[in-house]
C-alpha positions, 0 to 999 in steps of 0.5 A: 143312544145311552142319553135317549134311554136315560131320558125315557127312564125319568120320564117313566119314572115322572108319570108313576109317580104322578099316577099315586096321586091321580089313580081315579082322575080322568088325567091319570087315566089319560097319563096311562094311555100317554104311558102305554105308547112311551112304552111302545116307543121305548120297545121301539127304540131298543130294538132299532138300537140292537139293530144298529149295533148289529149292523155296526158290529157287521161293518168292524168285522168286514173292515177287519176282514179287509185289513188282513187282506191287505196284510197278505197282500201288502208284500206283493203290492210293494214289490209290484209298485218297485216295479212300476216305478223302475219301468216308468223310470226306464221309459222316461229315458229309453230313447236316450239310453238304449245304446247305453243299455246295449253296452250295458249289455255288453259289459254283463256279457263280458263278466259272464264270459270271464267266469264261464271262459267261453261264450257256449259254457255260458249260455248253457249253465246260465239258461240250460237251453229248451228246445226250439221249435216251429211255434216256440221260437227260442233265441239264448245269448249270455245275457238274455234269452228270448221265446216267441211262443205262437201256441201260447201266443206270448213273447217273453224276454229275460235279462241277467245281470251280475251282482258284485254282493249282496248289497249290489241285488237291487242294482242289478236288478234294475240291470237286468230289467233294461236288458229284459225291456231292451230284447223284448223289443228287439224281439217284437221287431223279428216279428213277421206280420206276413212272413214276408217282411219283419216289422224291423225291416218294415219300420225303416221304410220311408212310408211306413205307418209304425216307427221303432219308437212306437215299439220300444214305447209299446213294449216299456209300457206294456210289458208284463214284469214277473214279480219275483226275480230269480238269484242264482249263485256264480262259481265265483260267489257272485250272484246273477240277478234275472228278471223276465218281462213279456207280452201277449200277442193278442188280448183284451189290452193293446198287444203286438196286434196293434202295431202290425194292424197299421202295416196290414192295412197297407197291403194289398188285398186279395179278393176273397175265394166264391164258391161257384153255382155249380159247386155249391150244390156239392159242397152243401151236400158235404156239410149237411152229411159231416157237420155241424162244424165248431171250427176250422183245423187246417194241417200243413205238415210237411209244407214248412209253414212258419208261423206268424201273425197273419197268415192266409188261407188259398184256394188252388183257384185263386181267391182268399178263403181266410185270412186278415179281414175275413175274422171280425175284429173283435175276435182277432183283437182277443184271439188272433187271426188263428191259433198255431200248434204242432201236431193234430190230436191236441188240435181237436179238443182245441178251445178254439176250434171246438169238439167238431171241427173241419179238418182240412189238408192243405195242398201246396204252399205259396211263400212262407204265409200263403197255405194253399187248400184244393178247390173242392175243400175251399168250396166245403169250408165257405159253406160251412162257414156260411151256416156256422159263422167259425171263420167269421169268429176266428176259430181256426187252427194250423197244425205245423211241423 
């Protein structure tokens, strides 16, 4: 750019000085017009430069910008890919190393136990137990503690280990993060599809479309590592190292829904519940009178409904009214087949029941997943959903003790 100015100089400078010797000529005057457009193009120029230099100073402050970004960020990045490289290392072995890492496991328990003496003393100073309840299902042993979350739809999972100083942290974590990997599968196989049979129990049958292997692999590949371990100082000066892991249930990327599809789909179906002519008069009055309706909220308390991945919904008459296949499966991928919750009032503003829902109390209970409504609140929910489609989009709520 410098070189091109330089050059547009001498040749003005070539053209006055020729003009002193030619003013009157008809070059000369031809030279000026030649003059007038070097002139107009040298304008141009300079303001193409300003332009450019604009738009280069514009990139070296965005390219500056994004610098520092990956600054901040640099930290957590490297701690994230740590913890990659270590999952990708674990999965490479699991199938080898799983009893390894039980007894792993085991001897962890055993140093523990020396410090706290006994096994409930343990427990209790390590993980300061939550309450367990209905949706939030809680399992603590010394070194790990599990939680089967329905209302959050999540399994978490977190694995301590000791380490002997502070130069033995990393070691530990590693540890700690097979043992978290190790019980967060386990607790994967606890899972009960239809609250008949737990997928463990429903792996070891000779026909079954899911093996153990399709779970550990599932959860070494899916999990989610916190990024952050926690370090707590032992009454011995020792560190424990924990590290949680989790998974959601259902979601946009391959969840627990994934691994209990194929066993659903090997069940047998129930036919789905028709509202008769006679009553569908009725039923449509109903609706015309209390909705529209956003959702679908159903209370079974005090029927001890047990949450799990797929229940279903009765009429007294017979018949499905929801339940596998009746949501469409895009909605059930991201969402489940319904949304679990222990009492009615954070149930109405529920997200996915919506400001008006159905509410409906359920009748009986037929085996632990089976909720059975009257034939007149099953007629009411089929029409509404006729005209609202909320069943067909999954959103539906059980209220449970």
């Amino acid at each position: 750019m410098f070189r091109k100015k330089v050059l547009v100089g001498l040749t003005l400078l070539v053209f006055i000085t020729s003009l002193f010797f030619l003013k009157d000529s008809d070059i000369a005057r031809g030279q000026m017009e030649d003059l007038s457009t070097m002139m107009e193009d040298s304008k141009k120029m300079e303001e193409e430069f300003k332009k450019e230099w604009e738009e280069e100073r514009k990139s070296f402050k965005k390219a500056r910008e994004e610098m520092m970004e990956m600054d901040i960020h640099e930290e957590k990045s490297r701690i994230q890919r740590e913890w990659e490289e270590m999952r990708w290392e674990i999965k490479r072995t699991w199938a080898q190393e799983k009893q390894k890492i039980r007894e792993m496991a085991a001897r962890e328990r055993g140093e523990f136990l020396k410090v706290y003496k006994d096994e409930d003393t343990a427990i209790k100073e390590n993980w300061k137990p939550a309450e367990s309840t209905s949706v939030k299902q809680r399992d603590y042993e010394v070194t790990s503690g599990t939680c089967k979350d329905y209302e959050e739809s999540e399994l978490s999972s977190t694995g301590v280990a000791i380490a002997e100083s502070p130069e033995k942290i990393e070691e530990a974590k590693a540890k700690a993060l097979k043992i978290a990997l190790m019980k967060l599968s386990d607790t994967v196989l606890t899972i009960k599809p239809t609250n008949k049979e737990s997928i463990g129990e429903l792996v070891k049958q000779p026909d079954s479309p899911v093996k153990e292997e399709d779970v550990d692999c599932f959860v070494t590949e899916n999990a989610k590592i916190e990024p952050e371990e926690k370090v707590k100082e032992l009454p011995d000066g020792r560190k424990a190292v924990y590290v949680e892991v989790s998974t959601p249930m259902h979601g946009n990327t391959q969840t627990i829904q994934d691994i209990v599809k194929p066993i659903l789909d090997k069940e047998k179906k129930v036919e789905e519940y028709e509202v008769e002519k006679e009553a569908k008069a009725s039923a449509t009055v109903q609706v015309e009178q209390k909705g529209p309706f956003t959702g679908l909220i159903i209370d079974t308390r005090g029927a001890n409904v047990i949450p799990c991945i797929a229940p279903e919904v009765l009429a007294d008459a017979g018949g499905k009214v929801y339940g596998p296949g009746v949501a469409y499966e895009e909605y059930v991928e991201k969402t489940g087949i319904v949304g679990w919750t222990r009492t009615i009032k954070p149930a109405r503003p529920h997200i996915r029941a919506g400001g008006k829902p159905l509410i409906i109390k359920s009748k009986d209970l037929v085996e632990a997943n089976k909720m059975i409504v009257r034939n007149d609140d099953a007629n009411v929910i089929i029409t509404a959903d006729g005209k609202y489609y909320f069943l067909k989009k999954g959103r539906v709520v059980v209220v449970v003790d």
